[in-house]
C-alpha positions as CSV (number, residue, x, y, z in Angstrom):
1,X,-10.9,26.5,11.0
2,X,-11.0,24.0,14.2
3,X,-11.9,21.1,12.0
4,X,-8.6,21.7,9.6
5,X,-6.5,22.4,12.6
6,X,-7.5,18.9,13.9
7,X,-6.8,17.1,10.7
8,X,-3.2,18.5,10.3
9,X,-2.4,15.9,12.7
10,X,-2.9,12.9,10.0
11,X,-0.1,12.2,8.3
12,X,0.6,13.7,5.0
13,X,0.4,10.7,3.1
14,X,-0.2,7.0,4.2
15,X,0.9,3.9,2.5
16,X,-0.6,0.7,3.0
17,X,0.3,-2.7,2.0
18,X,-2.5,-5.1,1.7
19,X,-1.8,-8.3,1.4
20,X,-3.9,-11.7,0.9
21,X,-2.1,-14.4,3.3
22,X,1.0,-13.3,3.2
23,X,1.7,-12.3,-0.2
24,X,0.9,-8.4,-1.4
25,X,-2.1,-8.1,-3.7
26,X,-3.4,-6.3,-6.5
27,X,-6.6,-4.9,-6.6
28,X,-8.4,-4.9,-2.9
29,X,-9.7,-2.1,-0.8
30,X,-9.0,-0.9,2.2
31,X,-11.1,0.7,4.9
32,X,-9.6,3.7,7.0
33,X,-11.6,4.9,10.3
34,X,-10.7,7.9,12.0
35,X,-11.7,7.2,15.5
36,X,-13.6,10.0,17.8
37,X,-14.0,11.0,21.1
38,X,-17.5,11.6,20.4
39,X,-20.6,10.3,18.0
40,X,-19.8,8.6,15.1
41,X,-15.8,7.2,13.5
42,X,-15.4,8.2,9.9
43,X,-14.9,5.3,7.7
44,X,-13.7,5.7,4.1
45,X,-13.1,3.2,1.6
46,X,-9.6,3.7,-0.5
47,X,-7.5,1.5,-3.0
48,X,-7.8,-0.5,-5.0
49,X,-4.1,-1.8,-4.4
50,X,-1.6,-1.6,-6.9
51,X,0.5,-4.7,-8.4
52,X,2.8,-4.0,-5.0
53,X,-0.3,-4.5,-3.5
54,X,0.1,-0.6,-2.3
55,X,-2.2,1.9,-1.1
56,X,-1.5,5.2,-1.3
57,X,-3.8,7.8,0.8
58,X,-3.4,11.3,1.5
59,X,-4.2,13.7,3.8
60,X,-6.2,15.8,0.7
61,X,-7.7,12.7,0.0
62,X,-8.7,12.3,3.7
63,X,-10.0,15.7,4.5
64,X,-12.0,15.8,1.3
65,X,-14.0,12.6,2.6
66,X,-14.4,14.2,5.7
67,X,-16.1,17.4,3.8
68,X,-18.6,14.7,2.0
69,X,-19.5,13.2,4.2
70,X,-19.9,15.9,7.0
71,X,-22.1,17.3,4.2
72,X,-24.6,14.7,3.7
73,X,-24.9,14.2,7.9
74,X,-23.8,16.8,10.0
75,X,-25.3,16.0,12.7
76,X,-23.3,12.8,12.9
77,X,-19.8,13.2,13.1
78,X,-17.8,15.6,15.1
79,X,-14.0,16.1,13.6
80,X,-13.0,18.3,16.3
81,X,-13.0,14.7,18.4
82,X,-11.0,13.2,16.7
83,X,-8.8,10.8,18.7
84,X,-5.6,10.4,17.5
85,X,-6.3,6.7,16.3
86,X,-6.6,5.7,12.7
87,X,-7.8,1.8,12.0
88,X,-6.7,0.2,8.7
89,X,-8.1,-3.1,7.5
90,X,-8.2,-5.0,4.2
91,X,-11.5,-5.4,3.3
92,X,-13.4,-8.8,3.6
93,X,-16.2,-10.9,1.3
94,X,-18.5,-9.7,3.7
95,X,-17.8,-6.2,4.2
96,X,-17.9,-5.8,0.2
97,X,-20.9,-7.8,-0.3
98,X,-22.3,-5.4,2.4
99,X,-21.3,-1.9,0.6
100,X,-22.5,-3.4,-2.7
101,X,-25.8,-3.4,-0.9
102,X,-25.4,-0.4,0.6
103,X,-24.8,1.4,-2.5
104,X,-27.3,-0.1,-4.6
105,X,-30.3,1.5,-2.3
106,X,-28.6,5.0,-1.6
107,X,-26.4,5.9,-4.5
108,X,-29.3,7.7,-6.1
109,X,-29.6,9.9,-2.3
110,X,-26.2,10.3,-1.5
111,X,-22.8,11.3,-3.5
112,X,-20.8,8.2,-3.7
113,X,-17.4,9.1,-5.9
114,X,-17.6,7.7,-9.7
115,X,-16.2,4.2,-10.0
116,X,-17.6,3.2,-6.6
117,X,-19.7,0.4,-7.2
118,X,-17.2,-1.1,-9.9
119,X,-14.0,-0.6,-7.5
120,X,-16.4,-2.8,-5.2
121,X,-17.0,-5.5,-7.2
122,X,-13.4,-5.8,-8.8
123,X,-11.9,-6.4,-5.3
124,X,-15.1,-9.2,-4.7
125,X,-13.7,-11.0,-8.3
126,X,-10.2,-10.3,-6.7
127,X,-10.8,-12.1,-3.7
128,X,-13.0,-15.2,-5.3
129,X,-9.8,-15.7,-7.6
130,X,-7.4,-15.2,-4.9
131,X,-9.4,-17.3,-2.2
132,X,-7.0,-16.2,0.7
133,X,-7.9,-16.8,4.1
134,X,-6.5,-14.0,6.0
135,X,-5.9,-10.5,4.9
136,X,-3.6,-8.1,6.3
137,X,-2.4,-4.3,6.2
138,X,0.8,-3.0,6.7
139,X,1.7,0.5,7.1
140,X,5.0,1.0,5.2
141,X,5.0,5.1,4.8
142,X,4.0,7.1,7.2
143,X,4.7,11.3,6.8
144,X,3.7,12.6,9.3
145,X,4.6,14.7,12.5
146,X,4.0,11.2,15.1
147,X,0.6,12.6,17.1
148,X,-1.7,10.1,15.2
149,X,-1.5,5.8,16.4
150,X,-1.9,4.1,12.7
151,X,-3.5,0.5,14.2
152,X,-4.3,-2.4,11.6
153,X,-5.5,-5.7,12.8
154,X,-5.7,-9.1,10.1
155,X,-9.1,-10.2,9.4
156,X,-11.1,-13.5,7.8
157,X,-11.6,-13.3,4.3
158,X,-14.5,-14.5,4.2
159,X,-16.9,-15.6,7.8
160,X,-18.9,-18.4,7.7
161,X,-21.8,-15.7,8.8
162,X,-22.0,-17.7,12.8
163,X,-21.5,-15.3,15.5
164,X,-19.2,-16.8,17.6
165,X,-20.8,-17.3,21.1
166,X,-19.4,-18.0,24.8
167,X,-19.5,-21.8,25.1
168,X,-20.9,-23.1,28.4
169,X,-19.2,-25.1,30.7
């Protein structure tokens, strides 16, 4: 199958350390996109970290997230595109406060995996106790054959919900 073939480029397994400025973190997600040539990146939500602040993500693990999801829209993705490129980020106030939303209007529709909603809002109380400013990923393990660029970028912990806008001038 095309789609497998594809997907044998990830790495076997993936560790990722998330930290919450500067020091690793138990307890916060992750969000992993496989980027596409064409329509739509998958985006998958793993972790929580571990006391290491480690996250631990296989290629089984991977592959079985693109099956749901390519089940539920088909129409949308296209894993024979994929790109090469895997993003990794921590994820932020925002982005949680936006999947808890998410998954309160279409877990009924769609198959979210058990422990969803409470994974989301243990990483929320994580963050409100932690308060960090900046969070950050860093890819520690990587097995894999070195086809696939693993990019993570550092992101706000929490936005004070302004778009930013080109000052004039």
């Amino acid at each position: 199958m095309k789609t497998r073939f594809v997907l044998a480029t990830i790495p076997e397994r993936l560790t990722a350390v998330v930290s919450a400025d500067g020091r690793p973190s138990e307890g916060l997600l992750i969000v992993l996109s496989l980027q596409m040539a064409r329509k739509n990146p998958f985006n998958f939500v793993f972790g929580p970290s571990n006391e290491e602040g480690k996250v631990e993500v296989s290629r089984k693990e991977i592959e079985r997230e693109v099956g749901r999801t390519l089940k539920l829209f088909p129409l949308d993705y296209d894993p024979s595109s994929f790109n090469g490129r895997i993003n990794i980020v921590a994820m932020s106030y925002h982005q949680l406060d936006s999947a808890l939303a998410a998954y309160d209007i279409y877990h009924q529709a769609s198959g979210y995996p058990s422990g969803y909603r409470e994974k989301l809002t243990t990483a929320l109380t994580t963050l409100g106790r932690l308060e960090p400013k900046r969070l950050n990923v860093k890819i520690t393990e990587k097995s894999g054959n070195g086809k696939v660029r693993i990019h993570t970028e550092s992101v706000m912990a929490r936005s004070n919900d302004h778009r930013l806008t080109k000052r004039s001038g």
